[in-house]
C-alpha positions as CSV (number, residue, x, y, z in Angstrom):
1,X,43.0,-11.8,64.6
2,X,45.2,-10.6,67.2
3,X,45.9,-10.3,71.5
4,X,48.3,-7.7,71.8
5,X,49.8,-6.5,75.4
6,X,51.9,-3.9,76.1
7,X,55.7,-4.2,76.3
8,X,56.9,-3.0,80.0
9,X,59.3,-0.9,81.0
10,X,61.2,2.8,80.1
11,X,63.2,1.2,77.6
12,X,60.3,0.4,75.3
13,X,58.8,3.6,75.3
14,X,62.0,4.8,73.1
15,X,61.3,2.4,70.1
16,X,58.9,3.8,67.2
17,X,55.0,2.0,67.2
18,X,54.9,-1.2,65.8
19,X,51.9,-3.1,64.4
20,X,51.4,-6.4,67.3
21,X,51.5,-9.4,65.3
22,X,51.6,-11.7,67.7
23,X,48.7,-14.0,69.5
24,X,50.0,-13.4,73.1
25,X,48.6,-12.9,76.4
26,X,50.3,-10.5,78.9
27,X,51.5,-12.2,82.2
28,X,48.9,-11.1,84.7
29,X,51.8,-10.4,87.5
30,X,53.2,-7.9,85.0
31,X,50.1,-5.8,85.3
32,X,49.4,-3.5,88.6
33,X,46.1,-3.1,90.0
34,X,44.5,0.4,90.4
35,X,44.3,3.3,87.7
36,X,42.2,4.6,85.4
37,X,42.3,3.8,81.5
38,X,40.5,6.6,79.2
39,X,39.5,5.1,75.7
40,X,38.5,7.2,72.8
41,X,35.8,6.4,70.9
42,X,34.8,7.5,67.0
43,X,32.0,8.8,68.3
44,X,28.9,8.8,70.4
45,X,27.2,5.3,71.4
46,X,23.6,5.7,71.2
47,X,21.3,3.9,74.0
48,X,23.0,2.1,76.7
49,X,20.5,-0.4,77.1
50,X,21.0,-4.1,74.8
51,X,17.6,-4.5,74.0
52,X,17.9,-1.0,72.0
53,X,21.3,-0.5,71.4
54,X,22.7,-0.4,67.5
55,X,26.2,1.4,67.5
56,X,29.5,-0.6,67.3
57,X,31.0,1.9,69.9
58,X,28.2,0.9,72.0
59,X,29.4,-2.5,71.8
60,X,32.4,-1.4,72.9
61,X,31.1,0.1,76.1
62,X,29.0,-2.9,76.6
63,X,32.0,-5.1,76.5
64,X,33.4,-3.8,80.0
65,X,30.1,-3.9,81.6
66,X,27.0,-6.2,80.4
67,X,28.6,-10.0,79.6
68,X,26.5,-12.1,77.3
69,X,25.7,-16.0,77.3
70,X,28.3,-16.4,75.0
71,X,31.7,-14.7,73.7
72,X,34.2,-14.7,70.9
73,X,37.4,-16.1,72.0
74,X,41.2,-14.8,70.2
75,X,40.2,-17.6,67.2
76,X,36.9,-16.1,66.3
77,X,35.2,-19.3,67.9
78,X,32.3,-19.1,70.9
79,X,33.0,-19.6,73.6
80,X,30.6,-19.7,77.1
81,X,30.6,-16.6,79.2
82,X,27.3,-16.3,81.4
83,X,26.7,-19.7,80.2
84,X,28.5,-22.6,81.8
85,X,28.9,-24.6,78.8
86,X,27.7,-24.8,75.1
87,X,24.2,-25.4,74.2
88,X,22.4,-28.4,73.7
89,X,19.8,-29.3,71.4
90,X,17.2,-31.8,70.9
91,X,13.1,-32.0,69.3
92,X,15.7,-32.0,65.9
93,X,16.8,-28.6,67.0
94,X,13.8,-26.6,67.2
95,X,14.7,-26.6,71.4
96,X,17.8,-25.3,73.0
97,X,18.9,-25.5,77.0
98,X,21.7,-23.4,77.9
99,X,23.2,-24.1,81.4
100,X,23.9,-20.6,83.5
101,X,27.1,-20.3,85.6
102,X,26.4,-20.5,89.2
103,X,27.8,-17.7,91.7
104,X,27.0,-14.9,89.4
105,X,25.4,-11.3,90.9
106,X,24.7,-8.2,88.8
107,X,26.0,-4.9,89.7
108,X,23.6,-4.2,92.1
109,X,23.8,-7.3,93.8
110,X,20.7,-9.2,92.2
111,X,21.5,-12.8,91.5
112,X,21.9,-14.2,88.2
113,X,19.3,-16.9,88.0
114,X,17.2,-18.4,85.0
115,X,14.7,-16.4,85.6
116,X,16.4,-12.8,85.2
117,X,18.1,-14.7,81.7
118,X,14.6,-15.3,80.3
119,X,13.5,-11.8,81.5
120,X,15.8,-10.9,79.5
121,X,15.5,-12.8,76.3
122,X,11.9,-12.2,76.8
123,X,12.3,-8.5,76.3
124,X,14.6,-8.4,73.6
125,X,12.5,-9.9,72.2
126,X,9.1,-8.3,72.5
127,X,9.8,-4.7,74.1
128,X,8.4,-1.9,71.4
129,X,11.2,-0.9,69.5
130,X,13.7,-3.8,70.1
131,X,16.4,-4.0,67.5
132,X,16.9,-7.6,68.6
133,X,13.1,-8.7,68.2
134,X,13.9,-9.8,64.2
135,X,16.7,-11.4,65.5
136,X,15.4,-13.7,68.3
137,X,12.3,-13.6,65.8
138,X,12.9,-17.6,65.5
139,X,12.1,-18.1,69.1
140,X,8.7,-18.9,70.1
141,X,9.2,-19.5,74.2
142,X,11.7,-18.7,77.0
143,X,11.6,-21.2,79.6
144,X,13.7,-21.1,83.1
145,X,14.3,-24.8,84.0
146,X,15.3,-24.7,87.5
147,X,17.5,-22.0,88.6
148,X,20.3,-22.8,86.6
149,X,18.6,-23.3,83.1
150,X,17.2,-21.9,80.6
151,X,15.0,-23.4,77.7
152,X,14.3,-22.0,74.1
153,X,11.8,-23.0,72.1
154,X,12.4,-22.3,68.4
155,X,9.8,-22.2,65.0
156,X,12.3,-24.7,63.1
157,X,16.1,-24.9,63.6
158,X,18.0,-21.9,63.6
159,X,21.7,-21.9,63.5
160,X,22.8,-18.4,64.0
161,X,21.3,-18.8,67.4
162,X,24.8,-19.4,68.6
163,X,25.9,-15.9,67.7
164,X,23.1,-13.6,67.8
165,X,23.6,-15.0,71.8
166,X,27.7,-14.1,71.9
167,X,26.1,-10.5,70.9
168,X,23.9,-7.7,72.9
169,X,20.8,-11.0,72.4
170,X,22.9,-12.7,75.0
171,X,23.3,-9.5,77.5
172,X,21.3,-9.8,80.5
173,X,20.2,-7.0,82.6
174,X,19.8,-7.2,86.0
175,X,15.7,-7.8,86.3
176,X,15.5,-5.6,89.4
177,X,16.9,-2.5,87.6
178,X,14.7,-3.3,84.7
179,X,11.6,-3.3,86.8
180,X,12.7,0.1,88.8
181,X,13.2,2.0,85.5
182,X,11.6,1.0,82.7
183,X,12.2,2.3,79.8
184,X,14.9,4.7,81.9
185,X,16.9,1.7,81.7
186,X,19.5,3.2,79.7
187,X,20.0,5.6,82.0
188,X,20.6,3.4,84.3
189,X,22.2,0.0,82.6
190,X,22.6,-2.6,85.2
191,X,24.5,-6.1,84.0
192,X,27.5,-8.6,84.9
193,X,30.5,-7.4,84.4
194,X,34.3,-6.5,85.4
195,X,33.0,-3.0,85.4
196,X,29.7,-1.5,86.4
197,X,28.0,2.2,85.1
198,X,28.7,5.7,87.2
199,X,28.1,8.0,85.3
200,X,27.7,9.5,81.6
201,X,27.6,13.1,79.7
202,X,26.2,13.0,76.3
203,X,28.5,13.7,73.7
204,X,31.4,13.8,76.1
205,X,31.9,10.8,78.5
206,X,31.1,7.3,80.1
207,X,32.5,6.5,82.7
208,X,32.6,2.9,84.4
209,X,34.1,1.5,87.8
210,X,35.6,-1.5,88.7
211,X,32.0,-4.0,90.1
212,X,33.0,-6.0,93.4
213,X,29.6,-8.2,92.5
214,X,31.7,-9.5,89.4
215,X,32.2,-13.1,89.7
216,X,35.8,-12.7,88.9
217,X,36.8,-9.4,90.2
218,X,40.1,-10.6,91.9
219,X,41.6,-11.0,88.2
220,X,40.4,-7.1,87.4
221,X,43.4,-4.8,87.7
222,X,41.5,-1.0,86.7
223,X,39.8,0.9,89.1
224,X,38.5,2.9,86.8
225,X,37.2,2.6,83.0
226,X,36.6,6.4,80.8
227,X,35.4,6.3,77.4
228,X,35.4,10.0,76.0
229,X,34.4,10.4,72.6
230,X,36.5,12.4,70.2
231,X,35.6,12.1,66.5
232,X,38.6,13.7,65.0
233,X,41.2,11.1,64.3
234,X,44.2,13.4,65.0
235,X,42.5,14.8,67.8
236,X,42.6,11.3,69.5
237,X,45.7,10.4,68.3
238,X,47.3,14.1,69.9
239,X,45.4,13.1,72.6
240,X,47.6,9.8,72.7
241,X,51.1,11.5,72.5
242,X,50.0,13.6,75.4
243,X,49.1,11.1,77.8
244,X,45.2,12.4,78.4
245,X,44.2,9.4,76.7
246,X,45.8,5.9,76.8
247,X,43.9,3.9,74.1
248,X,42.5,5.0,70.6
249,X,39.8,3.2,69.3
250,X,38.8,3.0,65.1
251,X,42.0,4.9,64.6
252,X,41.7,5.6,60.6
253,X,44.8,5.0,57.9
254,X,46.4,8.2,58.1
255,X,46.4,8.3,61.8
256,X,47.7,4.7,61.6
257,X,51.0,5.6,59.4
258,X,51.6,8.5,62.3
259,X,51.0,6.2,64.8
260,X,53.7,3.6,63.3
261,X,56.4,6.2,64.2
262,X,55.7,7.2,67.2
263,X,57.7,6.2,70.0
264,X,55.4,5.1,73.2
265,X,52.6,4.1,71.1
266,X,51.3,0.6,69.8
267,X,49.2,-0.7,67.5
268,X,47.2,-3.2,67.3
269,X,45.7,-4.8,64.3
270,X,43.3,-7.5,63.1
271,X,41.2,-7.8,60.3
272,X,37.5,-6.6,60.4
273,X,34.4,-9.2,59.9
274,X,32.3,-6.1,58.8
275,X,32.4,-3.6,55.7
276,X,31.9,0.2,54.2
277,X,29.4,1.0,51.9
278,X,26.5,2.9,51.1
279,X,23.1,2.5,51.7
280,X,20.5,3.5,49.3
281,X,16.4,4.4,50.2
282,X,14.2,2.4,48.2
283,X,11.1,2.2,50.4
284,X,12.2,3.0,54.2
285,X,9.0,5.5,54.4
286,X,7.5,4.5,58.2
287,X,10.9,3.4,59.7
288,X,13.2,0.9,59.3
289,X,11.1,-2.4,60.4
290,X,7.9,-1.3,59.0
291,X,6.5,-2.7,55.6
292,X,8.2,-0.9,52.8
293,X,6.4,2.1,51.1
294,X,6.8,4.0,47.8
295,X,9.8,6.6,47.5
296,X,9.2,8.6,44.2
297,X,12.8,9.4,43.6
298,X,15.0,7.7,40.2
299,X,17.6,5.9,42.1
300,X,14.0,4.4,44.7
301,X,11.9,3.5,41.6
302,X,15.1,1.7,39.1
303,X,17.6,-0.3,40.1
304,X,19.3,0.4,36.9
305,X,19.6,4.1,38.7
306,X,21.0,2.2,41.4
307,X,23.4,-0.1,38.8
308,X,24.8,2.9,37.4
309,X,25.5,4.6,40.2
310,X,27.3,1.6,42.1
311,X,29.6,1.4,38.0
312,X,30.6,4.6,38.9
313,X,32.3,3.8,42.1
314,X,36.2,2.7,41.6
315,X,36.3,0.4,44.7
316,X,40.6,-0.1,44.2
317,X,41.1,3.9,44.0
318,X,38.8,4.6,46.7
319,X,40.7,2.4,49.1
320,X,43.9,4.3,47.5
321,X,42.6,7.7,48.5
322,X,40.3,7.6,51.2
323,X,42.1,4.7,53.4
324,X,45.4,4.5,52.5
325,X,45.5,1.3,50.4
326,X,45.2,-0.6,54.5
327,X,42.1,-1.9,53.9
328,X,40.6,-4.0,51.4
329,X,37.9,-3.2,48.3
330,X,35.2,-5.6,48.6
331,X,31.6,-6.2,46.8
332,X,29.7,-8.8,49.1
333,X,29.0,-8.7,53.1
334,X,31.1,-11.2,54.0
335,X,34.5,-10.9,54.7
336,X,37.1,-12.8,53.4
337,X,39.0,-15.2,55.3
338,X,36.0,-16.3,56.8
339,X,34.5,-20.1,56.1
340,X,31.5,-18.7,54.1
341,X,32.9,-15.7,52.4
342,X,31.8,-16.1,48.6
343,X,34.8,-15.0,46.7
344,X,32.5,-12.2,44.7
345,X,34.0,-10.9,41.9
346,X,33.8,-6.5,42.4
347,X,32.7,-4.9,38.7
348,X,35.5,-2.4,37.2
349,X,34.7,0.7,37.0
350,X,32.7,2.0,34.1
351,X,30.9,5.5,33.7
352,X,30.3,4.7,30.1
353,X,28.0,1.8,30.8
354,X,26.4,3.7,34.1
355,X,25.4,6.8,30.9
356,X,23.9,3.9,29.1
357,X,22.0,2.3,32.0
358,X,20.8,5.8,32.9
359,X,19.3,6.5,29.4
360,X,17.4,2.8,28.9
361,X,15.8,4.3,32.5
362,X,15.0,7.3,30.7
363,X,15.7,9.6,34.1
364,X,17.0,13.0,33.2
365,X,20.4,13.5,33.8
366,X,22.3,14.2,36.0
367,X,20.7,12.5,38.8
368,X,20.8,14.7,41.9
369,X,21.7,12.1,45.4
370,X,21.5,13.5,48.6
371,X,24.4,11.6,50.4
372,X,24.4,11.7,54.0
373,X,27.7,11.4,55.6
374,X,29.1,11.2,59.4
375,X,31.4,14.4,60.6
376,X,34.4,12.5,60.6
377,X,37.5,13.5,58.4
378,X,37.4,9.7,57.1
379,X,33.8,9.9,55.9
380,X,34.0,13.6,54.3
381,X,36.9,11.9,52.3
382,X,35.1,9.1,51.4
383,X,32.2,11.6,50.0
384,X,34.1,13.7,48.0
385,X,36.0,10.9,46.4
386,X,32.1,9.5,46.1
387,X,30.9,12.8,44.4
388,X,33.6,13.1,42.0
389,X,33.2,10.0,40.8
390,X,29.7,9.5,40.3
391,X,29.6,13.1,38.1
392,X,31.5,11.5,35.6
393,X,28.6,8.8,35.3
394,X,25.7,11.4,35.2
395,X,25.2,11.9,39.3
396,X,25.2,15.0,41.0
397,X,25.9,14.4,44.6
398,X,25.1,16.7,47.5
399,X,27.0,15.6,50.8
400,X,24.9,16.0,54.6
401,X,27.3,16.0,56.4
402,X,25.2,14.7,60.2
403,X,26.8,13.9,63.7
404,X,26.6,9.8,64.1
405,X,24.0,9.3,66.3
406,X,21.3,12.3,64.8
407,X,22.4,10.0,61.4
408,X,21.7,6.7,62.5
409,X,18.4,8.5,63.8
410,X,17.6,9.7,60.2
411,X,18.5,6.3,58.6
412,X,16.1,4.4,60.9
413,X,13.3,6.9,60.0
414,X,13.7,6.4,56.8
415,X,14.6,10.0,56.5
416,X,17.5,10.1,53.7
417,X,18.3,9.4,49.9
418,X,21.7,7.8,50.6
419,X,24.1,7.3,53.7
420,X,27.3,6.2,54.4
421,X,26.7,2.5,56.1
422,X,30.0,1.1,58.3
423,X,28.9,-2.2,59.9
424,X,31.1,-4.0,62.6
425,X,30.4,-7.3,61.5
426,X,29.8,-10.7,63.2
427,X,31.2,-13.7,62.5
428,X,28.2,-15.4,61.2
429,X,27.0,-14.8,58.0
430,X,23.4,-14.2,59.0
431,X,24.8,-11.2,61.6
432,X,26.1,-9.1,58.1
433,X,22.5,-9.8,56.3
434,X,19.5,-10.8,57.5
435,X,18.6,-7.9,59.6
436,X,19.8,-5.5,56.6
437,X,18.5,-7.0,53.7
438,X,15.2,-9.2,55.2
439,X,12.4,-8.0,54.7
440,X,11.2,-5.9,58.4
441,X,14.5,-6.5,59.3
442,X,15.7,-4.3,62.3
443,X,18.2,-2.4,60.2
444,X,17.4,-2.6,56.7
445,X,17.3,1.1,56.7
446,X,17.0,1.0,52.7
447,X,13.4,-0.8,52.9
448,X,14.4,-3.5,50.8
449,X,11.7,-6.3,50.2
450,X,12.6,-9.4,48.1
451,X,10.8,-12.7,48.8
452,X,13.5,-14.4,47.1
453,X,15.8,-12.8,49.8
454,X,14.0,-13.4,52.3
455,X,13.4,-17.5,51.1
456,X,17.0,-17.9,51.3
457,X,17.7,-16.2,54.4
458,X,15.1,-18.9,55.7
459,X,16.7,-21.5,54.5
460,X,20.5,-19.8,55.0
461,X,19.3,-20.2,58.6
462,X,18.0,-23.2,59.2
463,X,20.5,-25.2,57.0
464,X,23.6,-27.0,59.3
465,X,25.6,-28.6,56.5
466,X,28.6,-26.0,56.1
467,X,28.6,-26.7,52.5
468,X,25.0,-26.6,51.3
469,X,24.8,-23.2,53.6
470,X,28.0,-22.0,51.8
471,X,25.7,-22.3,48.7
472,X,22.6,-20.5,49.8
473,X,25.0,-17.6,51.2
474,X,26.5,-17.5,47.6
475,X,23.1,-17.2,46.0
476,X,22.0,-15.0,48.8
477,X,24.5,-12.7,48.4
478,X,24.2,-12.1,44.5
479,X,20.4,-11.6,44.8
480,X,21.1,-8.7,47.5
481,X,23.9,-7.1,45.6
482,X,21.7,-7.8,42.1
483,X,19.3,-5.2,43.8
484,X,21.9,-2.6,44.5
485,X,20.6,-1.6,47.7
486,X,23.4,-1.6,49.9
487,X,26.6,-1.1,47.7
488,X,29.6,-2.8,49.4
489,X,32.8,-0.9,49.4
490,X,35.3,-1.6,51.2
491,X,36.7,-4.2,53.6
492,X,38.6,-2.3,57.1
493,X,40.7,-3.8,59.1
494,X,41.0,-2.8,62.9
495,X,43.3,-0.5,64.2
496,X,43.6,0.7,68.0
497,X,46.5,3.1,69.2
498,X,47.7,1.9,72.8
499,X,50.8,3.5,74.9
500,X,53.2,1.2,75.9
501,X,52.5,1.7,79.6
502,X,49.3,0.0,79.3
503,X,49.2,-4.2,79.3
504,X,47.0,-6.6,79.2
505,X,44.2,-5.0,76.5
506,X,43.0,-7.7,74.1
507,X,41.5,-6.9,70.6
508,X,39.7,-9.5,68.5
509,X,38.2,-10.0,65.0
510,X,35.5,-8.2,65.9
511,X,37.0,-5.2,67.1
512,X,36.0,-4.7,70.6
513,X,38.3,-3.1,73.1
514,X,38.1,-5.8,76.1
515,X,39.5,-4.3,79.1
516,X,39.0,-6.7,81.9
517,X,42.6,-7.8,81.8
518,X,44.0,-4.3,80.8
519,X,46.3,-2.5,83.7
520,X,49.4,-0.6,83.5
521,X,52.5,-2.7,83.2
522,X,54.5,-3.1,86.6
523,X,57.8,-1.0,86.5
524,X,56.8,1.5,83.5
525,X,57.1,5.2,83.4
């Protein structure tokens, strides 16, 4: 995990990119105030609004503008953010008070109390169509306590609480926006932050100014925050070397290796808690969150189907082609380096046996896959690699290639055969599972249902002992990967471009652009 700042001065600008190794923090009085800072992003975020919000470039946005109760520091740990300090617990954890920071006004001047927290909380977690309502699904009761409180009342103990609340379940909205628009909300997001929401043009820009209701404004140097979206990777990184843009967010591999030498440009680096895969279909008929239905289809109805097709995948070679050999092959959802990551040992290769599991199934051969893939150079690698590939094992893959957000649309509906899946990550273990492979969870877009999973999710959940719930995580994680449902490929690591002129940006483990301390660096050209 890195915090990289720019280096200032003319002089830098002459030295090729360099990937920042370095936990550092930029000196405040070597940032100016005043500027704006355009950011491109991979692609399109979907709904500004936290309660229905599922993009990782929405994230993104979100982290300028809508603050949550809690964070993720430089050393992946939580730390408070709206909240004043870390939660308490007591009834043997099924109750949790969090204290609220006092002095605290959204961007349109509405106080922060308890009660606009649990107005909040309270629509996450029951507004039609929340994608954080199986998340918060363990809490039975928001209570304000006061002004400065606020009380939740939980089924049994539940210990990714914590982190589901450092993430878009701990956002609060302003109350009075929420009541003015309704479900216009996104149109008109209204949080705490360094920055607050002008203005935004589908497809093209957002664009967010510096708040003077922000509790700590003095220490925000930008006037100005643009995040245009530009899906090509060597579109944003040419962007970069002309100066239109100043940061480059989910720069891919090859973009990275130009990027290295280039002089004026910097790169920053840290390793991602989330993963590429695939998702497969197996019974997301009335949407993702619905009880599963029948899909009549060879790789729906046998998971031998499904078996084969992940034996014909060559995890080490597609990292090779598709990324470079910078990221890292994987075959669980949790990443390594983490306290709970299982260690999973990836199968090899092996068409031969993917033939054999496709004749005990007695399917005919080959197996047509529809495989729907974003528009992005990266992804139409990764499909070709995928379609070659699986041929040899008795597949024949078609490739849909969809803009993001009309795919994420399609995988919610239930309205594909296979899709390309690239999750963020959080550092909990819950965050990369429960919601994917639970049954009615929010974005288990391949309608998986397994009571087995979804016993040890309940029990991943509410067990404290880091040990014991290293244990159920390991079970948990062969039982999902035993059904073949989500195929787990590949292990990214971060990489944002940056020119030198710009200081102060920090970028954590989990990938978000923060920008509150970002400026540009006092005496640079």
């Amino acid at each position: 995990m890195l915090i990289a700042g720019a280096t200032a001065g003319c002089a830098a600008l002459a030295s090729p990119a360099a990937e920042v190794g370095a936990d550092r923090m930029t000196d405040p009085r070597a940032v100016r105030d005043g500027g704006t800072l355009s950011i491109a992003l991979k692609s399109d975020p979907d709904k500004l609004d936290p309660t229905l919000a599922s993009t990782a470039v929405g994230r993104t946005v979100f982290a300028a503008m809508c603050e949550k109760l809690y964070d993720v520091d430089a050393r992946n740990r939580f730390v408070p953010q709206l909240a004043a300090a870390p939660p308490t617990t007591s009834d043997g954890g099924r109750t949790v008070a969090i204290r609220l920071r006092h002095g605290v006004r959204f961007a349109d001047g509405t106080r922060m109390d308890a009660k606009a927290v649990k107005t909040s909380l309270d629509r996450h977690r029951t507004l039609t169509g929340s994608v954080r309502a199986s998340e918060l699904k363990p809490v039975t009761a928001v209570e304000a306590v006061g002004d400065d409180t606020v009380r939740l009342r939980l089924k049994k103990p539940y210990v990714p609480l914590l982190a589901l609340l450092a993430d878009r379940a701990g956002m609060v909205m302003s109350p009075t926006a929420l009541k003015r628009y309704g479900n216009g909300f996104a149109s008109h997001p209204t949080c705490v932050g360094p920055f607050h929401y002008a203005e935004r043009v589908v497809g093209d820009r957002i664009v967010l100014d510096k708040d003077p209701n922000y509790y700590d404004a003095d220490a925000v140097h930008l006037r100005r925050v643009i995040y245009r979206t530009i899906t090509d990777g060597n579109v944003r990184l040419a962007n970069l070397q002309s100066g239109d843009i100043q940061v480059g967010d989910q720069m891919d591999p090859v973009q990275v290796g130009r990027a290295l030498t280039e002089p004026g440009l910097q790169l920053f680096n840290s390793p991602s808690l989330g993963y590429y895969g695939l998702t497969l279909n197996i019974g997301n008929t009335k949407g993702a969150g619905a009880p599963p239905g029948r899909i009549d289809t060879p790789i729906a109805r046998e998971v031998r189907v499904r078996e084969a097709f992940d034996l014909s995948l060559d995890r080490d070679l597609i990292n090779t082609i598709v990324f470079q050999g910078r990221y890292r092959p994987t075959c669980g959802p949790l990443p390594s380096g983490t306290p709970y990551a299982t260690g999973a040992h990836c199968p090899a290769r092996d068409p031969a046996r993917a033939r054999r599991l496709l004749k005990a199934a007695k399917v005919a051969t080959p197996v047509r896959v529809r495989l729907q893939i974003s528009t992005t150079p990266e992804d139409n690698r990764l499909g070709q690699v995928i379609q070659a590939m699986a041929k040899e094992a008795g597949f024949a893959v078609s490739l849909a290639p969809t803009e993001f957000a009309t795919g994420l649309e399609h995988s919610r509906a239930g309205d594909f055969q296979a899709a390309t899946t690239n999750w963020s990550g959080r550092l909990d273990p819950a965050g990369n599972i429960d919601v994917f492979a639970g049954t009615g969870g929010a974005q288990n877009y391949g309608g998986l249902s397994d009571p087995a999973i979804d016993r040890l999710i309940a029990e991943g959940g509410a067990t404290a002992d880091k040990a014991a719930r290293k244990k159920i995580y390991a079970e948990l994680v062969e039982r999902v990967r035993s059904q073949h449902t989500v195929l787990y490929l590949i292990q990214p690591t971060n990489y944002v471009s940056v020119t030198k002129k710009v200081a102060g940006l920090k970028v954590f483990g989990d990938g978000l652009i923060r920008v509150k301390d970002a400026g540009y660096a006092k005496g640079g050209s």
